[in-house]
Backbone bond lengths (Angstrom), bond angles and torsions (degrees), N, CA, C in turn:
res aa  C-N    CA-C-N  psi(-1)  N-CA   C-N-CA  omega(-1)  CA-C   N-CA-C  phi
1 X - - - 1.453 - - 1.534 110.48 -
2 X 1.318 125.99 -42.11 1.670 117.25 179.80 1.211 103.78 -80.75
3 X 1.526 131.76 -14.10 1.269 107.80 165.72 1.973 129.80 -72.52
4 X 1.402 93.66 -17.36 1.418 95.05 161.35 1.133 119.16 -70.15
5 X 1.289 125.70 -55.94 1.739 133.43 -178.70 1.516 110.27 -42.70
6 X 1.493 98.40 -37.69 1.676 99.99 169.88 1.829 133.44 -94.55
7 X 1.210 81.08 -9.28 1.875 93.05 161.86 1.481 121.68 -95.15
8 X 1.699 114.22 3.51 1.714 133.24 -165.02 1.206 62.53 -112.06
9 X 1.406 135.09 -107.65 1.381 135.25 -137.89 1.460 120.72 -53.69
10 X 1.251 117.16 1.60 1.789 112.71 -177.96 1.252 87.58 -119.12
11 X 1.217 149.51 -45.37 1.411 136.70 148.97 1.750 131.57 13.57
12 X 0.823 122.13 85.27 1.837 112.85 -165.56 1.329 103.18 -74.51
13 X 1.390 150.24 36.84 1.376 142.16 156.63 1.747 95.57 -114.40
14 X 1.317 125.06 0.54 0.944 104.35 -172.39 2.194 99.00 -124.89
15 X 1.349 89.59 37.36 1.953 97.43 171.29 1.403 87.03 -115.78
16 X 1.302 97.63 176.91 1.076 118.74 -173.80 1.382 109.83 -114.94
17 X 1.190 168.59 -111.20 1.123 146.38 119.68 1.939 86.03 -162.87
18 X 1.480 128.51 120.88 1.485 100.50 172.13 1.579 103.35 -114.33
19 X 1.346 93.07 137.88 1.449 104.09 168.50 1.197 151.89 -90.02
20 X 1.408 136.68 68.44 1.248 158.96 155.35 2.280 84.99 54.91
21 X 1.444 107.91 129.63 1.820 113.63 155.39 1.079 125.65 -56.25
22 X 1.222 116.94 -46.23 1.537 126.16 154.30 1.423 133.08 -41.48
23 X 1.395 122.10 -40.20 1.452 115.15 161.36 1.483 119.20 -100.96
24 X 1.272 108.56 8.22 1.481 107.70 168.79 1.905 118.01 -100.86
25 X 1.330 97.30 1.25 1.715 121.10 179.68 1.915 95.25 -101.81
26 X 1.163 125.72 -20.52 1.691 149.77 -154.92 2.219 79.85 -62.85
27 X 1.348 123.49 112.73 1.004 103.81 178.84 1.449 133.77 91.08
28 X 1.180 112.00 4.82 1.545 128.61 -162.77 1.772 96.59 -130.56
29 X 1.877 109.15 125.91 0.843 110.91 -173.86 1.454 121.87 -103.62
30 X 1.714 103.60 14.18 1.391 104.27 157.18 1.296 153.99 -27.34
31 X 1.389 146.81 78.87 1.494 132.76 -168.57 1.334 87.64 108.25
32 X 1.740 132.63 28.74 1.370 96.90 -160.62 1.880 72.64 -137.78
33 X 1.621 102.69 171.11 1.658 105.01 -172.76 1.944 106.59 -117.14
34 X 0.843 111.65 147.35 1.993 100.13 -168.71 1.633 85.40 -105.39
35 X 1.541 115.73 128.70 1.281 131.73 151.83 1.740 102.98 -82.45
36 X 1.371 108.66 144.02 1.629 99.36 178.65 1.548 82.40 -108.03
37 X 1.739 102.27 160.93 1.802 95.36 163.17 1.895 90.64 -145.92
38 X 0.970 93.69 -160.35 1.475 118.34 -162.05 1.508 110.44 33.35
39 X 1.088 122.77 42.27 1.587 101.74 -157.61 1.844 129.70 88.29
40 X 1.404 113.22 0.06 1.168 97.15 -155.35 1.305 139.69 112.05
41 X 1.465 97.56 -34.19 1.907 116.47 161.36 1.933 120.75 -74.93
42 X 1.418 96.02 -15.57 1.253 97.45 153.05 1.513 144.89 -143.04
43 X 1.160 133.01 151.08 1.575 117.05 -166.98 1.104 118.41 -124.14
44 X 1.258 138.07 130.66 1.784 121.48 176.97 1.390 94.71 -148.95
45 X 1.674 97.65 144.92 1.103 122.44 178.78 1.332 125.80 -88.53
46 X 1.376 124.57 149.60 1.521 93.04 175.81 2.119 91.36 -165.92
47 X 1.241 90.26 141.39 1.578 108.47 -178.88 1.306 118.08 -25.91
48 X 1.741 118.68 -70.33 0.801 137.20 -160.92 1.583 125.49 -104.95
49 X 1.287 126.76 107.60 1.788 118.01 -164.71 1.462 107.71 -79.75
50 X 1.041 117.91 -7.63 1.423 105.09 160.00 1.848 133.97 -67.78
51 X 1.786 88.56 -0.35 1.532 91.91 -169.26 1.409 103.69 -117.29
52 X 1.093 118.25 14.17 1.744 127.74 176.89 1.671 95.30 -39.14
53 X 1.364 104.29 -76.85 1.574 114.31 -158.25 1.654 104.85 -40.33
54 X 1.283 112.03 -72.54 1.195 124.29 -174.81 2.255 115.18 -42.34
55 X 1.751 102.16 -35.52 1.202 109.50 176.41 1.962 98.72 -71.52
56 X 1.140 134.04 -42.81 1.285 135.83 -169.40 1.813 103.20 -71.45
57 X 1.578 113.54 -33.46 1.331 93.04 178.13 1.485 106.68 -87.02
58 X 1.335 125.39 -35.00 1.420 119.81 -178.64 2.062 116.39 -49.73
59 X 1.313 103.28 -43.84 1.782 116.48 150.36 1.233 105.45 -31.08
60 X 1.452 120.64 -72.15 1.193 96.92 -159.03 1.446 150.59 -105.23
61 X 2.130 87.18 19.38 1.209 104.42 172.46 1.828 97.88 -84.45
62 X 1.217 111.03 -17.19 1.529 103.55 -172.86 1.569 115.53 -76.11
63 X 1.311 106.18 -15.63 1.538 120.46 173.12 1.446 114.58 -63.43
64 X 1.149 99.47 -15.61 1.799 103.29 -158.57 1.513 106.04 -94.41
């Protein structure tokens, strides 16, 4: 019998593994505001709506 308990517990389907909130938010556009640009062909998200303007001109010097 303890040799099962000890072949369950060294077992890797049976950890748990936890993964940090931060990389499970990694990609998630929750809390977040969509600038559209080109028309629609592009979208970006971004934290803060006070920074739209500044994200739309930085775009579109990168376009150039």
């Amino acid at each position: 019998m303890k040799e099962d308990v000890l072949t369950n517990r060294m077992n890797m389907a049976n950890h748990k593994v936890s993964v940090p909130r931060a990389k499970l938010l990694t990609g998630s556009v929750a809390n977040k505001f969509p600038v559209v640009l080109d028309d629609g062909k592009t979208i970006v998200f971004i934290s803060d709506k006070s920074l739209e303007a500044e994200t739309r001109h930085k775009y579109e010097l990168r376009k150039h």
